[in-house]
Each structure stands twice: as C-alpha cells, then as structure tokens.
N, CA, C and O atoms as CSV, one atom per row, in Angstrom:
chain,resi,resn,atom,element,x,y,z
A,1,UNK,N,N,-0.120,2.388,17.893
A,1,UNK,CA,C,-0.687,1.301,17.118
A,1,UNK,C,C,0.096,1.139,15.814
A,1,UNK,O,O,0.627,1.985,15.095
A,2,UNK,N,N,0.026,0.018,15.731
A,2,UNK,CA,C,1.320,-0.394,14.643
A,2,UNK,C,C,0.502,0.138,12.897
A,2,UNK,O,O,-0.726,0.056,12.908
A,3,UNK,N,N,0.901,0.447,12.051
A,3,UNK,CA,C,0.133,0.427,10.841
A,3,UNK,C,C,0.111,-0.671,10.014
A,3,UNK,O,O,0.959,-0.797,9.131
A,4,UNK,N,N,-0.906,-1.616,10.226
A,4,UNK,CA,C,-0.788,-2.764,8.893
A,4,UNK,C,C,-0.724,-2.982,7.340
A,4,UNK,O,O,-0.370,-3.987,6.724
A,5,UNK,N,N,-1.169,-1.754,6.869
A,5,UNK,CA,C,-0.893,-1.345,5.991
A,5,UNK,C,C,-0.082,-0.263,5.468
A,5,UNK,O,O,-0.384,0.737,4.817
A,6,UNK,N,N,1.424,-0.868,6.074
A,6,UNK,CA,C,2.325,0.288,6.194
A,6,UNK,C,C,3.629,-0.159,5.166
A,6,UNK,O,O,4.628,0.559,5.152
A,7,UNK,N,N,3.577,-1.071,4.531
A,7,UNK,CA,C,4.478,-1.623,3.857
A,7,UNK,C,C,3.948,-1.631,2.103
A,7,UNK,O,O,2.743,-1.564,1.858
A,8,UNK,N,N,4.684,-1.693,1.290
A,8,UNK,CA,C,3.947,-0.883,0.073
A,8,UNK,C,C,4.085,-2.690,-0.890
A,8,UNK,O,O,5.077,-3.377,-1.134
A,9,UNK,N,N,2.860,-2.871,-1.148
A,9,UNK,CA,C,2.797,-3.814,-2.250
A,9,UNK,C,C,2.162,-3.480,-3.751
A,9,UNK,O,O,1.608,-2.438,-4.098
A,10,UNK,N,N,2.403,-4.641,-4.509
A,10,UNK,CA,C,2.047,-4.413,-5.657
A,10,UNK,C,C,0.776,-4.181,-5.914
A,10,UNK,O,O,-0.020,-3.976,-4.998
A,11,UNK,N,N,0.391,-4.182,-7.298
A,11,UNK,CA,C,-0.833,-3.823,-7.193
A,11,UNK,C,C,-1.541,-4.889,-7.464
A,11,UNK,O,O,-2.738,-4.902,-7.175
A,12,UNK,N,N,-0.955,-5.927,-8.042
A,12,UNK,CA,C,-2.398,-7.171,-7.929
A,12,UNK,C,C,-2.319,-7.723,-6.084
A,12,UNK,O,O,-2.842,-8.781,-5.735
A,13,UNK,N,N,-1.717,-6.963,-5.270
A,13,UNK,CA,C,-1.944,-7.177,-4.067
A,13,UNK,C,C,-2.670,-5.704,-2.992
A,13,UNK,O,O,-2.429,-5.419,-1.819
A,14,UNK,N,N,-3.897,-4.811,-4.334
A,14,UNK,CA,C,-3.884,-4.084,-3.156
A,14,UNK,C,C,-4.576,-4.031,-1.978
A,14,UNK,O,O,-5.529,-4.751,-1.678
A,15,UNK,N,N,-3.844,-2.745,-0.992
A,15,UNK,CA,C,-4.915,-3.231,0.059
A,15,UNK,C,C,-6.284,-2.645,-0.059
A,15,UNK,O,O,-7.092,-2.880,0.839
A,16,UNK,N,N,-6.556,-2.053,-0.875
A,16,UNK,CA,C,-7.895,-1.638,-1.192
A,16,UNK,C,C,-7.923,-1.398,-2.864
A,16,UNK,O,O,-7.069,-1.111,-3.704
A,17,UNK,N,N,-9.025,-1.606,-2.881
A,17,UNK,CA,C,-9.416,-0.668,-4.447
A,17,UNK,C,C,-10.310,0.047,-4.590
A,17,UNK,O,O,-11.363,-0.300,-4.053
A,18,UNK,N,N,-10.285,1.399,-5.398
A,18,UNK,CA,C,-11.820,2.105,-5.093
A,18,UNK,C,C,-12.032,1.767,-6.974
A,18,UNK,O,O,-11.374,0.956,-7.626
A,19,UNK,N,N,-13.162,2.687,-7.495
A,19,UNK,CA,C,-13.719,2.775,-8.561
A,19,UNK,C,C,-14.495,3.642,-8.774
A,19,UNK,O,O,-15.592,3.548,-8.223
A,20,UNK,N,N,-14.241,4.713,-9.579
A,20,UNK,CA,C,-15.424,5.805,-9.702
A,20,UNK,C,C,-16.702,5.162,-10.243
A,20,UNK,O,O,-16.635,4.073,-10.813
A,21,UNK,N,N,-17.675,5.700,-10.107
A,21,UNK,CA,C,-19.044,5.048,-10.591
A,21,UNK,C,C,-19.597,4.846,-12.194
A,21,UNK,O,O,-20.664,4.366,-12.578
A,22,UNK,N,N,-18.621,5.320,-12.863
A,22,UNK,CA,C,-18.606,5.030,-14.364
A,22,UNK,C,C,-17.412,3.895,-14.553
A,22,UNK,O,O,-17.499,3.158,-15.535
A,23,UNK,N,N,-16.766,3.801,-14.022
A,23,UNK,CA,C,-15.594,2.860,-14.084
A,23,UNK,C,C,-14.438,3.267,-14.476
A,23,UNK,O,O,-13.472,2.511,-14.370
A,24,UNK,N,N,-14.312,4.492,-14.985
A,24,UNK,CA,C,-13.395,5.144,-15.727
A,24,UNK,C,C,-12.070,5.249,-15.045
A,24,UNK,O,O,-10.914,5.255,-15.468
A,25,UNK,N,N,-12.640,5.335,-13.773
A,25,UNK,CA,C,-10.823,5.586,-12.659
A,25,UNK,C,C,-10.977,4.467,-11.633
A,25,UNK,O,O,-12.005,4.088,-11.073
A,26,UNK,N,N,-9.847,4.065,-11.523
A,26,UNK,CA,C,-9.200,2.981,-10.100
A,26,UNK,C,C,-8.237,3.378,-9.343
A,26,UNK,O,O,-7.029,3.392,-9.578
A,27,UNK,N,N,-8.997,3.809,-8.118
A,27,UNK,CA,C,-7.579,3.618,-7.493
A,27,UNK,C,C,-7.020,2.281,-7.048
A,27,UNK,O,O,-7.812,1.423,-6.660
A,28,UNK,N,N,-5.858,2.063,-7.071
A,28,UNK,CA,C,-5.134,0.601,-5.820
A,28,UNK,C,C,-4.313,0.769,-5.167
A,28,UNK,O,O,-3.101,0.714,-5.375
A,29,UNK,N,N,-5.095,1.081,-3.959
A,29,UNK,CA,C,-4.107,1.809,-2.932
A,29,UNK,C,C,-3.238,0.375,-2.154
A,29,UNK,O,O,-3.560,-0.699,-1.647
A,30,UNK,N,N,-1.545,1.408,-2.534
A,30,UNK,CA,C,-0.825,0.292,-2.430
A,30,UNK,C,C,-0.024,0.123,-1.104
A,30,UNK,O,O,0.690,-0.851,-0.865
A,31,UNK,N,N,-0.290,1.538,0.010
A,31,UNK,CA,C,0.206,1.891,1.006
A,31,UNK,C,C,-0.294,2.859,1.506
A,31,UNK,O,O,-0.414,3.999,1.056
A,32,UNK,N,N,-0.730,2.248,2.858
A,32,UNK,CA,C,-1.413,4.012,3.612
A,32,UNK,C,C,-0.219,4.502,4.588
A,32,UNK,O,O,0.328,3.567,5.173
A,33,UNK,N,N,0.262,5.725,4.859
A,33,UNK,CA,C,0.936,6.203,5.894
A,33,UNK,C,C,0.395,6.457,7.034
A,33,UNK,O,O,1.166,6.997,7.827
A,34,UNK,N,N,-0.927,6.212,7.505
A,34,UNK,CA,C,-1.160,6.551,8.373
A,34,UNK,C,C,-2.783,5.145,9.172
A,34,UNK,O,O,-3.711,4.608,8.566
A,35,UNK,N,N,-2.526,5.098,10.113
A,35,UNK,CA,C,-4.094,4.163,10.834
A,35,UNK,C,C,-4.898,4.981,10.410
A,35,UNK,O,O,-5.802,4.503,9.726
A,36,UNK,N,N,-4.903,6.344,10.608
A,36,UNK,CA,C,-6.659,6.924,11.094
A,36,UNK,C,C,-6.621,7.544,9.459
A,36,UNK,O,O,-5.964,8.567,9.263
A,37,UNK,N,N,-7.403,6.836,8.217
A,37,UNK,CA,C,-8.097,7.604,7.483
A,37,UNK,C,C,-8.661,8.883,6.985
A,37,UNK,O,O,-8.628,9.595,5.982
A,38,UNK,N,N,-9.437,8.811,8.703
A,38,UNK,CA,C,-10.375,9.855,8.647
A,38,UNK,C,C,-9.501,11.825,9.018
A,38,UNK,O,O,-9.985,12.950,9.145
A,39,UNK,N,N,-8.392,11.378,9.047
A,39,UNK,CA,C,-7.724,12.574,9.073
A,39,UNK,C,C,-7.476,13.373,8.103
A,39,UNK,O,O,-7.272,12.974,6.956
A,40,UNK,N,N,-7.465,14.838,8.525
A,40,UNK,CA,C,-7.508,15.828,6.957
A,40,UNK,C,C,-6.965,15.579,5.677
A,40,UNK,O,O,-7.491,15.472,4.569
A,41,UNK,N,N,-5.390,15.485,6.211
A,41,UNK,CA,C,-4.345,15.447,5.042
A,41,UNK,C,C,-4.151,13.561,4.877
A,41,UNK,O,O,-3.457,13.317,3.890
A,42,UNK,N,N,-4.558,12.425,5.534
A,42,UNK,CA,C,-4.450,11.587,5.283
A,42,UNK,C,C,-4.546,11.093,3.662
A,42,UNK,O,O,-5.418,11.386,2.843
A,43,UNK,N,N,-3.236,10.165,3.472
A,43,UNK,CA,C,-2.720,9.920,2.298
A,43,UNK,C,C,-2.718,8.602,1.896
A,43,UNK,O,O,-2.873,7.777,2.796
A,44,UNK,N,N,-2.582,8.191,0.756
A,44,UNK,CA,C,-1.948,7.056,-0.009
A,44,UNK,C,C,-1.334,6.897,-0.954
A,44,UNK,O,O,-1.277,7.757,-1.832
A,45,UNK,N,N,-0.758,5.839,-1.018
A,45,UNK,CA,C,0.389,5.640,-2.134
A,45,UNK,C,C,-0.714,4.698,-3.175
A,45,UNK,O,O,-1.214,3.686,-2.682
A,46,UNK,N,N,-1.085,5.114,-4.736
A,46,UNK,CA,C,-1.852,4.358,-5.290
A,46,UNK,C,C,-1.313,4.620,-6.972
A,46,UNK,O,O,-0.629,5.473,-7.536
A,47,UNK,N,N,-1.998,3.450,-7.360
A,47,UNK,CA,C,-1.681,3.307,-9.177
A,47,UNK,C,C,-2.909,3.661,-8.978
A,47,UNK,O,O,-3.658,3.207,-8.113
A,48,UNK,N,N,-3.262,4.863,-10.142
A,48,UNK,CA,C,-4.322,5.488,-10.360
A,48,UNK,C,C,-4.209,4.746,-12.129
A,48,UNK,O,O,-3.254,4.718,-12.906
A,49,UNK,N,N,-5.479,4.276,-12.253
A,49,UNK,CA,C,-5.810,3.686,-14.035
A,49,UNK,C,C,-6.837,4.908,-14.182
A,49,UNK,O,O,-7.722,5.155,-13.363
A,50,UNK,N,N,-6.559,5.701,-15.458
A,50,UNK,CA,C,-7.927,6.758,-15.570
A,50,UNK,C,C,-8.319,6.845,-17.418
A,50,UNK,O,O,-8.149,5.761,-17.976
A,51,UNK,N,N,-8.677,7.702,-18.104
A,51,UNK,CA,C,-8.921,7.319,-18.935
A,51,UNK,C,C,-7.852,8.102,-19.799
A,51,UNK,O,O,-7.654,7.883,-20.994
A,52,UNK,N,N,-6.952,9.380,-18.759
A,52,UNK,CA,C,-5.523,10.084,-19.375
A,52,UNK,C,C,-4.371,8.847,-19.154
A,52,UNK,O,O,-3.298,8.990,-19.741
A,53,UNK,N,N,-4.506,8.069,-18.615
A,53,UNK,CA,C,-3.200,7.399,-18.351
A,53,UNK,C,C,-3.681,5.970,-18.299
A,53,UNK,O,O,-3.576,5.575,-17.138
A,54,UNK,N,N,-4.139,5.090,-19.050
A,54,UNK,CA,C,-5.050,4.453,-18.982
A,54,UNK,C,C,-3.698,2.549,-18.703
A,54,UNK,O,O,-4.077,1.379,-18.750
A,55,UNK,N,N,-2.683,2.923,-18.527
A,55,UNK,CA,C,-1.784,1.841,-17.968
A,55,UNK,C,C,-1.494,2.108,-16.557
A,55,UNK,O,O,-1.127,1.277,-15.726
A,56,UNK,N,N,-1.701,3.383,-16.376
A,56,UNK,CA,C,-1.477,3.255,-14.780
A,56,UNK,C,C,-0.211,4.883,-14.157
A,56,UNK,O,O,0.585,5.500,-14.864
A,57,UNK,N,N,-0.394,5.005,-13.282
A,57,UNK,CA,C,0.340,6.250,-12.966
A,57,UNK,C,C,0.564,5.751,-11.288
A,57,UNK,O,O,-0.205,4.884,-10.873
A,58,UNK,N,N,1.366,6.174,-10.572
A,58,UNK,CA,C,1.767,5.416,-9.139
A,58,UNK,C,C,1.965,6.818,-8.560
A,58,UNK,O,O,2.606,7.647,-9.205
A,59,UNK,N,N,1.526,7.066,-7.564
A,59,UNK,CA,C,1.816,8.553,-6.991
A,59,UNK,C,C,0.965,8.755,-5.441
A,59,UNK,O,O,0.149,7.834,-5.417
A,60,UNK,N,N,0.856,9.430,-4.391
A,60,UNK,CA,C,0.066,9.456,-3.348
A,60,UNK,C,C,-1.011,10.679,-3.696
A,60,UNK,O,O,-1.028,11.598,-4.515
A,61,UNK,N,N,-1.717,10.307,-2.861
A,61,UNK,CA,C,-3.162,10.723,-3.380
A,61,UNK,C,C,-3.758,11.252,-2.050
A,61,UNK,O,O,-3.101,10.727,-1.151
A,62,UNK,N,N,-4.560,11.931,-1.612
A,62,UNK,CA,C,-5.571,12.214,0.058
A,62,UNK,C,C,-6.748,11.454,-0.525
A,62,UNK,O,O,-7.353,11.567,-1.592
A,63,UNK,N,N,-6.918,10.405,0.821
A,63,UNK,CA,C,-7.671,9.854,1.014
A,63,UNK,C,C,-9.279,10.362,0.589
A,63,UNK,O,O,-10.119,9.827,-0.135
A,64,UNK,N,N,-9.307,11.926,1.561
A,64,UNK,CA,C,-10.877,12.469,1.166
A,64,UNK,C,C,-11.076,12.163,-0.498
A,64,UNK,O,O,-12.058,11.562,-0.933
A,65,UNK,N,N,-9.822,12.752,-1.470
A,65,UNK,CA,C,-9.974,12.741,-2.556
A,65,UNK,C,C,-11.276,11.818,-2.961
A,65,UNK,O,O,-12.440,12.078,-3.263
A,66,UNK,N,N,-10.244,10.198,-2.773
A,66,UNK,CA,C,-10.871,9.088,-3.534
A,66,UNK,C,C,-12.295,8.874,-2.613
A,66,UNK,O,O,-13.170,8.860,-3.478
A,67,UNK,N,N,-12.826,8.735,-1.558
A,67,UNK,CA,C,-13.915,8.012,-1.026
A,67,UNK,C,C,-14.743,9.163,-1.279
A,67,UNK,O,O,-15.951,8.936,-1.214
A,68,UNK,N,N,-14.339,10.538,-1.598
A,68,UNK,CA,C,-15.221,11.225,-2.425
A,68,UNK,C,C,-16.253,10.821,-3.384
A,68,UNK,O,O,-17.475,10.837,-3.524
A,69,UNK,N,N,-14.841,10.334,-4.166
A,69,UNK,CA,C,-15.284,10.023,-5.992
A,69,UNK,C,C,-15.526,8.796,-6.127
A,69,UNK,O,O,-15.677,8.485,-7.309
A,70,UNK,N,N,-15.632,7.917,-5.362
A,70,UNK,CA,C,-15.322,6.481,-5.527
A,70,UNK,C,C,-15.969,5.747,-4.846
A,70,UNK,O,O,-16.064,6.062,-3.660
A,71,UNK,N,N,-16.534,4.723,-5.232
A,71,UNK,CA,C,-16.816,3.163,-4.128
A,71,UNK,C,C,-15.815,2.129,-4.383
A,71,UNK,O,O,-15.275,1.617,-5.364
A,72,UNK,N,N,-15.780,2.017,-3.004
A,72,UNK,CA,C,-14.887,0.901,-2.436
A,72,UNK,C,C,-15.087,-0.570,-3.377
A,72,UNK,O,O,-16.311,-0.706,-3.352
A,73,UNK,N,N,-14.582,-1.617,-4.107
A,73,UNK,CA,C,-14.811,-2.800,-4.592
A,73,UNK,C,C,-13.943,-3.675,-4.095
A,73,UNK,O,O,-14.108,-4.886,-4.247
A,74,UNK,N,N,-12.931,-3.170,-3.453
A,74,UNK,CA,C,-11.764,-4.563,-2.533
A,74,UNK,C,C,-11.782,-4.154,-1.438
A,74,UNK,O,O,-11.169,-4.744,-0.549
C-alpha cells in the first residue's frame, strides 16, 4: 500500500496537527514514514511549537509520543 502521506510538506500544509490540552505544544506532522500508525516505533517528521522553542523546532517524533499527550485539531 502506497503511503499518502509520504512526501514531506510545509507546515501551513500539515497533514495533521495535534495540541496538548493546555495549548502549550503543537505538533504539525509534516510526514509519516509509515501507513500503520499503530506500530511501536512508528514515526513522524513534525515542527514541534512548545513553550522552550516557542518558533518551532522540525525533527521526528513516535507517534505513541504525541496521541499520548495530545488531541488531534486537523
């Protein structure tokens, strides 16, 4: 299965966004490497906005991480 979200865009194009529940962190995940999510080490490529880096930081991240800490808003 092909990955549709396998090509890396910007971030006012992401393919998702999460938000911790204070608002303090965003992810915008800007590329997934993989279809299935729900896998252990499953990753993304995201600009993390937090309140240490509060313009933005670009780096991959595990998925569990964010849907941990976060609700989905895009």
């Amino acid at each position: 299965m092909k990955n549709p979200c396998g090509k890396t865009v910007s971030r006012e194009n992401a393919y998702e966004v999460w938000q911790s529940s204070d608002g303090s962190w965003t992810w915008y995940c800007r590329k997934k490497y993989q279809v299935d999510d729900t896998k252990e080490y499953a990753r993304w490529l995201c600009d993390v906005v937090s309140p240490f880096v509060p313009d933005g930081e670009t780096g991959d991240t595990y998925v569990k991480d964010i849907i941990d800490n976060a609700i989905k808003i895009k």
